[in-house]
Structures are given as C-alpha cells and as structure tokens.
N, C-alpha and C positions, 0 to 999 in steps of 0.2 A: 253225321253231325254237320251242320251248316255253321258254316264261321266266314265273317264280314272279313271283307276285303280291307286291305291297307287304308283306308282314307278314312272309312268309318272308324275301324279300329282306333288312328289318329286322333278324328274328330270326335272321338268319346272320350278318351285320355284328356286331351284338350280342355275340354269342357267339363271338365271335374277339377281340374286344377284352377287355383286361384285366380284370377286377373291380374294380370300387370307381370309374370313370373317370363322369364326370356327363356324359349327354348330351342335347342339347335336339332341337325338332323340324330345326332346319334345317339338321343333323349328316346328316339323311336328306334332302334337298329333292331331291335326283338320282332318286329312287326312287317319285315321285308326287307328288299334288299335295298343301298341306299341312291338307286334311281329312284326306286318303289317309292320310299318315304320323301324324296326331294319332291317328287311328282306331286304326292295327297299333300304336303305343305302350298304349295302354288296353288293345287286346287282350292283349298282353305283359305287361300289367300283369295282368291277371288270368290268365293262366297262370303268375304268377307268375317269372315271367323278368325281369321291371323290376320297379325299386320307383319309385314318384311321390315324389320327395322333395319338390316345389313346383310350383306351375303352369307346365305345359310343361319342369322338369327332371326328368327319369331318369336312374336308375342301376341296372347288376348289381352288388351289393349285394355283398363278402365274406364270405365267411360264418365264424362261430367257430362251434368246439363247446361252447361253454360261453352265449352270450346269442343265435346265431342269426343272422341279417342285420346284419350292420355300414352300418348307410350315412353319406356324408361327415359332417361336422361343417359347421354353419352358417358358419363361416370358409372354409372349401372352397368353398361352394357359393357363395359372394360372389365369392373368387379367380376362382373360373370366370366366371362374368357378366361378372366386368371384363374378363377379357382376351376372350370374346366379343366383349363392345360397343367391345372398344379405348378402355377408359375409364381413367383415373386414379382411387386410391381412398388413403387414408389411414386406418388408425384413428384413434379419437378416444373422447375421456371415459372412461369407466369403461372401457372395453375395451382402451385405449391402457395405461393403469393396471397391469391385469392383465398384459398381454402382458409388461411390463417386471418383472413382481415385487414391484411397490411396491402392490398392493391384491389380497386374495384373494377379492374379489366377483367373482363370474362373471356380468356383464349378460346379461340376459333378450333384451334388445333391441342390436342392435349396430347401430352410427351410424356409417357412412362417407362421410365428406366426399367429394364426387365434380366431375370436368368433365361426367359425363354425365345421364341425365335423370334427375330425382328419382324416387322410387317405392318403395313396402315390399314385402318377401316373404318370409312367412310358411314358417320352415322348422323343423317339429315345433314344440316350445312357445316356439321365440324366431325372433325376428322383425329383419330385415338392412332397415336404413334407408341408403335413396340420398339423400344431402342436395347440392342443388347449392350449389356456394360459388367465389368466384372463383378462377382459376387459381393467381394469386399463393401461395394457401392449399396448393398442391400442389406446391411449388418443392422441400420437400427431398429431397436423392437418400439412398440408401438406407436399408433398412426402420426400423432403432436409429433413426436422428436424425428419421422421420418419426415414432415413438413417440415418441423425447423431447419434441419439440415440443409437441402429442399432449395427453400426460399432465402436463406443467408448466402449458398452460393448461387445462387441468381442475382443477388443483390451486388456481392463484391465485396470486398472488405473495405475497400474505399467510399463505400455509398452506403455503408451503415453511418446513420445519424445518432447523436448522444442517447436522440429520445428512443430510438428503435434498440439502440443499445441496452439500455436503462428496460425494455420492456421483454428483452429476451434474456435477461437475467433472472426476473421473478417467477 
C-alpha cells in the first residue's frame, strides 16, 4: 500500500478545511512526528498554501479581491490558544475599554488576564499578553459583565463620570 508523506498528507487536511480556521502543529501529530509536521507547515508556507500568523500558528488565509489574504485578527488568534490550552482569558484595560464602546483606542498590545501559563505572542504589529492572576479574578460568567468588570477597573473609581455611571447601571 503506498501512503503520502507528511506534507501531502498535511496539505490535504489543509485544504478541505475552511478558510480563515487557525491551526497549530499538534492539529497534525497523527501524521508524523512533530519535526515531521513543523517541516510540511514551513513547506506550505512557502508554497504559499499557509500563512504563519505566529510561532507555530497557521492559517489558509481568505482571500478578498480588493487587499488579498485576509488573516485572523489578533483577538482570534488569542480565542484560539485559549480554548487549545483549556485556559480561561478575560479582557482587560484599554482592550476591555474598547470592546464596550466607551474608548476608541485600539491597543497595540492586548493583556489577557489568564489561569494558564503567562507568555506573549507576537501577531503582526500587536502583541497578546498571557498574564497569570488568580482564579477569583476569572469568576465572572458571561462575556458583557467580564468587560464591565474589565473596563471599570481600568477606569478607577475616581474617573467614572455621572454619565458613565448612569450607563453602567442600565
């Protein structure tokens, strides 16, 4: 029985799977060993079939006719790691800020409070910080009231305004 090598093997998976879908080495671990698999990603990469959005993430990439390769958004690429590592993640500070509407700064650097290991990753010009912080800090359920929390203590309690007051009441 003849059976394709690690790359093709890869580059078939690959390419059955949807566009835009971020995936890492161990997406393939069934398929070689993971030199094996890092190798046929790089090779993909350069035939241009993957794009490396961060060390050891890949993606096939959407394409527009108008700017060309569309790849995730550095919030994507976070979402993913966490549910990966089965980590808890929160926004926080200026990113918390924005998500809500109340600051139209768009942080460089995005800081997510986490249970799991600290660590930065660099995805195109901004950069996804894993901050470890105690559980307690991860308690609230869903995404709104993890923001509100969030972005009040970023604010301070002295820099909340009547109106900001009056709008995190309703």
């Amino acid at each position: 029985m003849l059976t394709l090598g690690t790359e093709k093997q890869i580059e078939k998976i690959v390419k059955s799977k949807h566009r835009g879908l971020l995936m890492f080495p161990e997406d393939f671990s069934w398929y070689g060993s993971s030199e094996a698999v890092r190798k046929a990603q790089q090779r993909l990469e350069d035939k241009n079939v993957l794009v490396r959005v961060a060390q050891g993430i890949y993606v096939r990439p959407k394409e527009s006719p108008l700017i060309g390769a569309v790849i995730p958004t550095a919030e994507k690429v976070a979402e993913a790691i966490a549910k990966r590592d089965k980590i808890r993640t929160v926004p926080s500070g200026s990113y918390a800020l924005n998500a809500l509407g109340l600051s139209t700064q768009i942080p460089m650097k995005i800081v997510l409070p986490t249970d799991g290991s600290p660590r930065e990753i660099k995805v195109g010009r901004r950069t996804i910080k894993f901050k470890k912080v105690s559980p307690k800090n991860l308690l609230a359920k869903g995404k709104v009231s993890k923001l509100a929390i969030q972005a009040l203590k970023e604010l301070g309690k002295e820099n909340i305004s009547e109106h900001e007051d009056k709008m995190n009441v309703k």
